[in-house]
N, C-alpha and C positions, 0 to 999 in steps of 0.2 A: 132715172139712174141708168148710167148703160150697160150694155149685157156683154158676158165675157166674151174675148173675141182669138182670135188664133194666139194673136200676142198679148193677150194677158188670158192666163188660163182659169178656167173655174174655178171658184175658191174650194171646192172638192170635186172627188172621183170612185171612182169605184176601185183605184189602187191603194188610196187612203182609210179605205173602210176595215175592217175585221168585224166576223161576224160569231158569236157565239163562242167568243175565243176564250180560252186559258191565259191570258198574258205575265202571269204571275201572281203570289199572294201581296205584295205591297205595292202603292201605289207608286212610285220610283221605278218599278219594273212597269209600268202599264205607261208612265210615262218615256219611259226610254225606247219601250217597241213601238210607239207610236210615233217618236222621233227618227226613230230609224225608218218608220215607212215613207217619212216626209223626206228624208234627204233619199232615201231609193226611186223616190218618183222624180227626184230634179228639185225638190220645192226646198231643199235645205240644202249650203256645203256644207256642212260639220253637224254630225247627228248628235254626238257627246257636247258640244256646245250648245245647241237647242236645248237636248235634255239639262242642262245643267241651268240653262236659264228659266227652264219652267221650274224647278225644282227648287230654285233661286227664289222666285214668287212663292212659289207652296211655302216655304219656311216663313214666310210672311204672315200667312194664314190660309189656312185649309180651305181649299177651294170645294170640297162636297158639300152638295146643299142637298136638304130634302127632298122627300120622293125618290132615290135612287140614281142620283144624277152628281156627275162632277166635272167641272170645268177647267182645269187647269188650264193655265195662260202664261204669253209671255212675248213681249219683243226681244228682238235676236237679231245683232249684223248677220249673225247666219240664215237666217231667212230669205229666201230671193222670191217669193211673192206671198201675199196673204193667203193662207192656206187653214184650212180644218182635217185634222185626223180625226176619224169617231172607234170606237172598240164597242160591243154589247158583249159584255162579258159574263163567261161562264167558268169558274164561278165570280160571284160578286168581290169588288175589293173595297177595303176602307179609305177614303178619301177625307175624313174628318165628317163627316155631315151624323148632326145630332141624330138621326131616326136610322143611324146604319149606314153599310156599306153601298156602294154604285156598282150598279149594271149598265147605264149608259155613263161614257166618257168619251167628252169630245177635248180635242185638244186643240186650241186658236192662238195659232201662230201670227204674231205679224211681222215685219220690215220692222227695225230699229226705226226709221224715217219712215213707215207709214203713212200714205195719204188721206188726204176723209173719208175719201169713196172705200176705202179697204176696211176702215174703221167702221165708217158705218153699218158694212157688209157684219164683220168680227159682232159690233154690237148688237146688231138688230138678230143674230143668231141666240145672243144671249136674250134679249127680250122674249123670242120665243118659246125657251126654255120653260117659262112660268106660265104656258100655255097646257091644260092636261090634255088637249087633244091630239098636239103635237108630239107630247113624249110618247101617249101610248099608241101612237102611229108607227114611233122610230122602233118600240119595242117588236109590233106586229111584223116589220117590213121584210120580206119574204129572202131577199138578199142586196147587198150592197147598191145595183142601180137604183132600187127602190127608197134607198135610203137618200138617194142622190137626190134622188125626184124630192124628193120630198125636205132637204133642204133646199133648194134649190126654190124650193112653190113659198116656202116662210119667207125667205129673204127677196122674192119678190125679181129674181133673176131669170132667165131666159131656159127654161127646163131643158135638158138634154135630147134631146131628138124630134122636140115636140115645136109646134108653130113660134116663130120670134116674138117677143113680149117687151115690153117698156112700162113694166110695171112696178110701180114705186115702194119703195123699201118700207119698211111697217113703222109709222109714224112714229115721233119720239113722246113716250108717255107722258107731255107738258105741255102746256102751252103760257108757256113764261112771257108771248109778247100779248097776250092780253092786256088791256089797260084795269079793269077790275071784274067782278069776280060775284055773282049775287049771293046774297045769303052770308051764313059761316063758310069757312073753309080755314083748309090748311096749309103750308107752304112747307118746300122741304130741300132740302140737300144732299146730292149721293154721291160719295167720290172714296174711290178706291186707289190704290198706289200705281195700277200697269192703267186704269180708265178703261178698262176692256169690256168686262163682263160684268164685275159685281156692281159695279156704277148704275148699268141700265137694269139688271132685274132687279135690284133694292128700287128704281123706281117706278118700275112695272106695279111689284108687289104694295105699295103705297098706293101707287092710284088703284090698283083693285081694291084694300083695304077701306077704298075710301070707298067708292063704288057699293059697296055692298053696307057699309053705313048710311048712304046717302049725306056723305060732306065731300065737299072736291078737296081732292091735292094737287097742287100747283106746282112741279118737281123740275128744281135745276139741276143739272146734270154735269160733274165737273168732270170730264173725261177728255181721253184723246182724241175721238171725235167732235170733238168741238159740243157747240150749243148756244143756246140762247137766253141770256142771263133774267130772273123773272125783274121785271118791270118795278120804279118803289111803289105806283101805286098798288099794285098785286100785295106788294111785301106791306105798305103800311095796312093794307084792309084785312088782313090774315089775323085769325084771332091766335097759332102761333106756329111754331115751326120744329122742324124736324129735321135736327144735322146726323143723317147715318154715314160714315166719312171715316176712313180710316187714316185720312192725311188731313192737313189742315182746309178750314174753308176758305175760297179765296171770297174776299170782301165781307169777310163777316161783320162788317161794321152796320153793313145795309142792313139786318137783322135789330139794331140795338134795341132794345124793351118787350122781344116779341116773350111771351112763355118760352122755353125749348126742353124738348126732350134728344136728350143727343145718346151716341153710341157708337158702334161696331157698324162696318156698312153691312154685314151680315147679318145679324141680327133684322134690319128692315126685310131681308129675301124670310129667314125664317118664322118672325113674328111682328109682320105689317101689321095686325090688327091690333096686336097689343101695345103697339109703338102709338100707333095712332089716337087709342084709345086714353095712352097717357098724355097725350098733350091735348085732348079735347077737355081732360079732368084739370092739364095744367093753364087751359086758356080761361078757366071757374076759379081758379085760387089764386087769390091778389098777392099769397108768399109765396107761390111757384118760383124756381129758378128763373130767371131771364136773361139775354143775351146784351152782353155791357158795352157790344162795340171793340172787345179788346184787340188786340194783333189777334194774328194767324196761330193757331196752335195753343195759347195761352188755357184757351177751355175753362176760366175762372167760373163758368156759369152752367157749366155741364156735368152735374153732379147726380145726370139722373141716367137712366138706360141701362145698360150692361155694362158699364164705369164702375167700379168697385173701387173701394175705398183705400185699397191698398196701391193701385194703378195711380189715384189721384194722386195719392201722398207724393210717389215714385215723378208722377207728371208735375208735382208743385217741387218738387227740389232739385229736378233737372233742371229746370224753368232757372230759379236762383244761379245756380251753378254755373247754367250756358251763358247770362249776363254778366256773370263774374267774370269767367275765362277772358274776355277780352283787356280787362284793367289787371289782370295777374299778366297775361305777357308782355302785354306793354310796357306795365310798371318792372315788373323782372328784369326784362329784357334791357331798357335801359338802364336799370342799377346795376345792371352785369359789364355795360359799355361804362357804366362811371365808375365802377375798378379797371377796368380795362388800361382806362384813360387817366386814371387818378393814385391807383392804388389802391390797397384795400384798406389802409388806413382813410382817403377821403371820407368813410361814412362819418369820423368824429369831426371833422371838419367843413364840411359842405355845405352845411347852412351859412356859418359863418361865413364861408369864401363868395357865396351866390347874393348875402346882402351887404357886403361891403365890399363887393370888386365890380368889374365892369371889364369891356375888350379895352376900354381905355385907362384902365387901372387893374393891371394881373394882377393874380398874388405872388409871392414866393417861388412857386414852381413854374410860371410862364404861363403859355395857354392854353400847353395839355389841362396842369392842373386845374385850369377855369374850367375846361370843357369839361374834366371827370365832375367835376364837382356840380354843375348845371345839371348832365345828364343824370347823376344820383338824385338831385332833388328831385327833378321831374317826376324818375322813376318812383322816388318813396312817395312822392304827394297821391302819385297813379295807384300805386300800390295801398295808400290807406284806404281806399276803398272798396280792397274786397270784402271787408266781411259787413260794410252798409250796403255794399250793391247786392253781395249774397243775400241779405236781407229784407231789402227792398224790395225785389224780385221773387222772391217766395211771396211777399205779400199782395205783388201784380198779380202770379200766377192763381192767388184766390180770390183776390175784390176789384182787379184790374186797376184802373186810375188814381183811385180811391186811398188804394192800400201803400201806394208808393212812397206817399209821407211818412206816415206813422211804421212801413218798412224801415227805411231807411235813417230813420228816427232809433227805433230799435237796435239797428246794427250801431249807430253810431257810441249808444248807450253801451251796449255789451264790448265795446270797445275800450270805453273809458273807464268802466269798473273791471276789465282786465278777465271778460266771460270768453273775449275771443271768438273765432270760430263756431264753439257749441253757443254760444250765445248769442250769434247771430242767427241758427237756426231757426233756437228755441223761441226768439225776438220776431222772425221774420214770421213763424207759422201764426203766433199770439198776435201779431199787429195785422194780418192776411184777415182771419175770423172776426177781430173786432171791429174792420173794416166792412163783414159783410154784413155782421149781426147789425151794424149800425144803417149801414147802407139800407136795409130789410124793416125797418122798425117804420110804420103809418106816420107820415107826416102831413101837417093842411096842404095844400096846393100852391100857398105862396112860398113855402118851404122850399120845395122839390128843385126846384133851381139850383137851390143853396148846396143841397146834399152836397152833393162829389166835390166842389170845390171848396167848400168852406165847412158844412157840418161835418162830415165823416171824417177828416184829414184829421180836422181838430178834435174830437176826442177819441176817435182810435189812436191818436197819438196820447192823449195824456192815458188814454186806458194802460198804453202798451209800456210806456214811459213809465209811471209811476208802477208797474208790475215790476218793470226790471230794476228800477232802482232800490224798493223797498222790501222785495219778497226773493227776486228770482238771483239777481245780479251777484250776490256774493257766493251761491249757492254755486252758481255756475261757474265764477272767475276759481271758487275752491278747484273743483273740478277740472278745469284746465292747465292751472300750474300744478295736480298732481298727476296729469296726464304728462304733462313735460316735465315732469324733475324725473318721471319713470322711462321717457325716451331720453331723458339724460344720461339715464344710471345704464342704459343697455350696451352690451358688452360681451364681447365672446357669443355661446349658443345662443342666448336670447334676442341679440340685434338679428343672426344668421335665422332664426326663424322669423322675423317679423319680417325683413328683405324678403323668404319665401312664400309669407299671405300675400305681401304687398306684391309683386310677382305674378302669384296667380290671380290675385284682381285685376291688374293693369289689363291682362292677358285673357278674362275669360268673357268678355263682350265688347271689347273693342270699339270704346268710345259708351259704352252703355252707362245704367246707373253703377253699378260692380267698378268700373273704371273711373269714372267719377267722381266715387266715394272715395279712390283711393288718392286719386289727383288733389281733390280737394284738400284732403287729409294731408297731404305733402306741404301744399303752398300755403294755407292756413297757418301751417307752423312754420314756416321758412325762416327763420331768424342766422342771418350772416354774424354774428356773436357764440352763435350753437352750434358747436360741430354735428352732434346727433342730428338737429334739422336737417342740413344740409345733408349726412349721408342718408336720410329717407327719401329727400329731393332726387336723391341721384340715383338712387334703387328705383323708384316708381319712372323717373322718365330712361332708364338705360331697360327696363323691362317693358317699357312701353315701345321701346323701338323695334324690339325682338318681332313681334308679329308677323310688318309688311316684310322686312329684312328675309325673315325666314322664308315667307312663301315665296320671294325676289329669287333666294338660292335654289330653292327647290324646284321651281319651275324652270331654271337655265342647266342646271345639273342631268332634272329627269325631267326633258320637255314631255315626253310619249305619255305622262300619267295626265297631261294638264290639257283642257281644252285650246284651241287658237283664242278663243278670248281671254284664259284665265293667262294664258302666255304672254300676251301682250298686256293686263294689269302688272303681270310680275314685273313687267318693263319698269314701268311707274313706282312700283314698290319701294325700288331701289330708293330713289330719291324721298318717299313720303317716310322711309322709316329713319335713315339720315337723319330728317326733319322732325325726329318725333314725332309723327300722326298713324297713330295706330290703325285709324279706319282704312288706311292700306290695305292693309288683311280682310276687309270686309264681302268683299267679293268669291273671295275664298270661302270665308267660313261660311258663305249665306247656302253657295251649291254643295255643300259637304262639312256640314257641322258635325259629326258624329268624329269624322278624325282629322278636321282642320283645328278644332277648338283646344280640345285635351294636348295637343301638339305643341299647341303655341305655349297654354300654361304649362308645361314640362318646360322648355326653354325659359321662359319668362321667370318662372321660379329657381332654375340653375345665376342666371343672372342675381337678379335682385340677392340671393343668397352670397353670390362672390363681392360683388358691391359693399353690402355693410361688412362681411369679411374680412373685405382688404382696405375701407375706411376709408374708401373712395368719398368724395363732398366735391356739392354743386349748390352754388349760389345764384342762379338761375332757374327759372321754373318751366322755361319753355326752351326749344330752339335745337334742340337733337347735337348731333355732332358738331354742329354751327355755333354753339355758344363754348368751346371746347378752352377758351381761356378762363372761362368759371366753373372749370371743373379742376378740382385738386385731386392728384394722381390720375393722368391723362391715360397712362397705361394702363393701366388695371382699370380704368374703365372699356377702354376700348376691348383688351383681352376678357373681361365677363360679357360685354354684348357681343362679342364673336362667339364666346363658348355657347350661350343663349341661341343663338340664333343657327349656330351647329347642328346644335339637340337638339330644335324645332325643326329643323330642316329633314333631321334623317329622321324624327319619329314618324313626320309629316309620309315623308317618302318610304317608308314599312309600311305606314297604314295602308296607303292605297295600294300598295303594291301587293303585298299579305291577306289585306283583310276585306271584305264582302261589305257593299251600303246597303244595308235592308232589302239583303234579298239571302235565299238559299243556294243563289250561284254568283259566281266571280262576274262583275260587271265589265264588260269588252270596253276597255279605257282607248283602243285603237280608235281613231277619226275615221270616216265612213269618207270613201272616196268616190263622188258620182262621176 
């Protein structure tokens, strides 16, 4: 590795350090003087941007880990070279880490477009970390050069005043191009959302875990330093595996059949041994979970680790939902072009006109009315199936392959006996478990084959099938038309409050499950025959635009309160809220959730509230101001998403102006000018 040179400067200094400092009681303050040290040295142009990007990661998850240590991180276009800020702080602050607050905090800055060589530097700092004779070195060190040195001697770079060196950065905790492996052993996966730090000590911590059992772990490493993917023969000789990963694994198919014990990438920094421990118990139990090859993120087989049962539920009905969305706008979208084009009367007619016409035989009305009448059918054919792909996809996210049938199956049921929506749920969770239960059950050897393609399909479908026709289905379809004859009957105060939940759903995780729930609940019912559908349609997507909209105004109104990065997302905003996509706002709420969030549902719910109000209706499910011909009462829709997006704007712009972020003084919102 080569060693810093005039033009590229140490990845620290002794301007960077604080020693025995007071930086403040919350971590936000500890982060921000330590962002201000790094643009006063040169190494940042905008210190409120850095800070806001580290702070952006922390909202992610708590970067304190045991022992007294915390890591915050983060890439930043503000950044202008890989740098580390450290503080030993007196007193301690809370950085989330289970065993109490940190005394050492380093703070690892990189370049947005960070090279390996920076990366590797960033990680192999972090690898250190889990070394105890490193920490209590950084604690002993007498002052800041000391502390230089002694970075400096870990990552293997050229010490400060001391003879030239070319000595190699500290090897990556794996060796993945192994071809096998004697004995037992383990395999594992570590990947964090920035790749920086918690990637490489979750696999620090595993290989010593292993270490000190005497079983090896064989640890890939999915980070922004790159890596070296382990080898299939490693992977098929592994008795099972270990996904600690807070994002999805890439290729987890390589995995299919191992045991796994999956989790939090945190979790492997705080409790390698017990991690390890469960998958040595889960490599003995022939009904251990196992890895089914599914996509990226599905997780059908990771029901074990620091995964709670509540997370799973929340992880299998986003799952359903996010496969939905794309057959709800499609299908919308063009029933909204086949009024456009047909009128709104073509929905009684477009079957008829689509099988008994042709470009070479119009109907009645010419070729408009061909073309409305095509793009309705399309749209309704697309649009039957949200609530089997709802379905369906609930039952992916729990038995993967398997469950897709007997999913889909289910929704199609809950369809036809009129369960709707809730019955595609309750279809998709029942046909998900009887797909795993089935999956799970000892079969001879010339079976195993069979499974996934032909056993399990087939009677988790008849399980799931014959539930909902004989027990579940009428229970449910009651349920649904008494849901709708009750958003029928609403009226006056009652619709104006349901516009204001729906409102602050849309509005209070932007794009989360909370928004989700409510999207879903929109288009699920969307019926162009029901006036009440449609003005719920139109509350949830004109409260959904409020968000980016809002923080679009806020930031062009009152730049001074807003980083140079968040200034230039406001740019974007503009057009993403337009568009209905709330996650516009996302960047926002992530550096300042305490008075980005409450802001938005205060708008969001002024909205939503004026909407059913004024009895505003959309027959469309997606498409922002863009689908503005399938909106009935273009005014009053427009006038409540401006009143919306007002009152997010200026409460936005009080909070931070007014109000203190987790601290006991007003945060210097001024950009740092080096």
């Amino acid at each position: 590795m080569s060693t810093p040179t005039a033009d590229s400067p140490a990845i620290i200094d002794a301007g960077l350090i604080d020693l025995d400092a007071d930086l403040g009681s919350e971590s936000a303050d500890v982060i921000g003087a330590l962002a201000g040290r790094l643009a006063a040295e040169g190494r940042a142009t905008d210190a409120t941007a850095l800070r806001d990007a580290a702070l952006a990661r922390e909202a992610q998850s708590a970067t304190g880990l045991p022992g007294g240590i915390a890591i915050p991180h983060c890439r930043s276009a503000a950044v202008t070279t890989a740098s580390l800020g450290f503080a030993r702080l007196q007193p301690k602050v809370d950085f989330g880490a289970p065993d109490g607050p940190a005394d050492l905090v380093f703070l690892i800055a990189a370049p947005e477009g960070a090279g390996a060589e920076h990366m590797k530097l960033l990680s192999g700092l972090a690898r250190s970390l889990v070394k105890p004779d490193f920490v209590a070195a950084l604690r002993a060190a007498p002052d800041a050069d000391a502390v230089v040195v002694l970075v400096h001697e870990a990552l293997g770079l050229e010490v400060p005043g001391g003879p030239a060196t070319e000595t190699p950065a500290p090897p990556a905790p794996a060796e993945p191009e192994q071809a096998e492996a004697p004995g037992r052993y383990i395999v594992a996966v570590t990947a964090c959302p920035t790749g920086i730090a918690h990637t490489y000590m979750a696999a620090d911590s595993l290989v010593a875990a292993g270490e000190r059992a005497s079983v090896p772990v064989r640890v890939e490493t999915q980070g922004s330093s790159g890596g070296t993917a382990l080898s299939p023969d490693v992977i098929a000789g592994a008795s099972a595996v270990i996904f600690a990963t807070d994002v999805g694994v890439k290729g987890r198919e390589r995995f299919a059949g191992k045991p796994v014990v999956a989790s939090g990438v945190k979790r492997a920094i705080n409790e390698p041994d017990a991690m390890l421990a469960e998958a040595l118990r889960a490599s003995e139990n022939p009904s251990a979970a196992t890895v089914s090859g599914s996509v990226e993120g599905s997780d059908a087989d990771a029901g074990t680790g620091d995964v709670g049962w509540g997370t799973r539920l929340r992880q299998i009905l986003l799952t359903g939902v996010s496969y939905m969305i794309p057959f709800v706008a499609a299908g919308g979208l063009l029933i909204a072009l086949g009024f456009l084009f047909g009128g709104y009367e073509i929905g009684d007619s477009a079957k008829d006109i689509v099988l008994d016409n042709s470009l070479w035989n119009l109907p009645d009305g010419g070729f408009t009315a061909y073309l409305g009448a095509v793009l309705f059918q399309i749209g309704s054919l697309a649009f039957a199936f949200l609530v089997p792909a709802l379905a369906g996809y609930i039952a992916f996210a729990i038995a993967d392959r398997p469950g897709l049938a007997p999913g889909f199956t289910a929704g199609a049921v809950a369809v036809f006996v009129g369960a709707g929506f809730i019955g595609g749920l309750v279809g998709g969770i029942i046909a998900g478990f009887a797909a795993l239960w089935i999956g799970r059950m000892p079969v001879p050897a010339v079976l195993r084959g069979l499974m996934p393609v032909v056993v399990i399909p087939l009677f988790a479908t008849l399980v799931v099938g014959a539930l909902m026709f004989m027990v579940l289905g009428r229970p449910l379809a009651s349920v649904t038309t008494g849901l709708t004859n009750w958003l029928g009957g609403l009226s006056g105060g009652s619709a104006v409050i349901l516009g204001i939940i729906l409102g602050l759903m849309m509005c209070f995780d932007l794009g989360g499950p909370v928004n989700k729930a409510a999207y879903a609940f929109a288009v699920a019912g969307l019926n162009v025959n029901d006036p009440a559908t449609l003005r719920i349609m139109a509350a949830v997507m004109a409260a959904g635009m409020v968000p980016p909209l809002a923080m679009a105004l806020a930031s062009t109104v009152r730049p001074g309160l807003f980083s140079e990065a968040e200034r230039e997302n406001g740019k974007a905003a503009w057009f993403l809220g337009a568009a209905f996509i709330s996650e516009g706002a996302i960047p926002f709420a992530a550096a300042d959730p305490l008075r980005v969030i409450p802001s938005m549902m205060a708008g969001g719910a002024v909205t939503g509230a004026l909407i059913m109000a004024t009895g505003v209706t959309l027959s469309a499910p997606h498409g922002g101001i863009f689908v503005f011909f399938a909106i009935g009462g273009i005014g009053w829709f427009l006038v409540s998403l401006a009143a919306g997006t007002v009152v997010s704007a200026l409460a936005v712009v009080t909070a931070k102006q007014f109000t203190r972020r987790g601290s006991s003084e007003e945060v210097d919102l001024t950009p740092v000018t080096v």
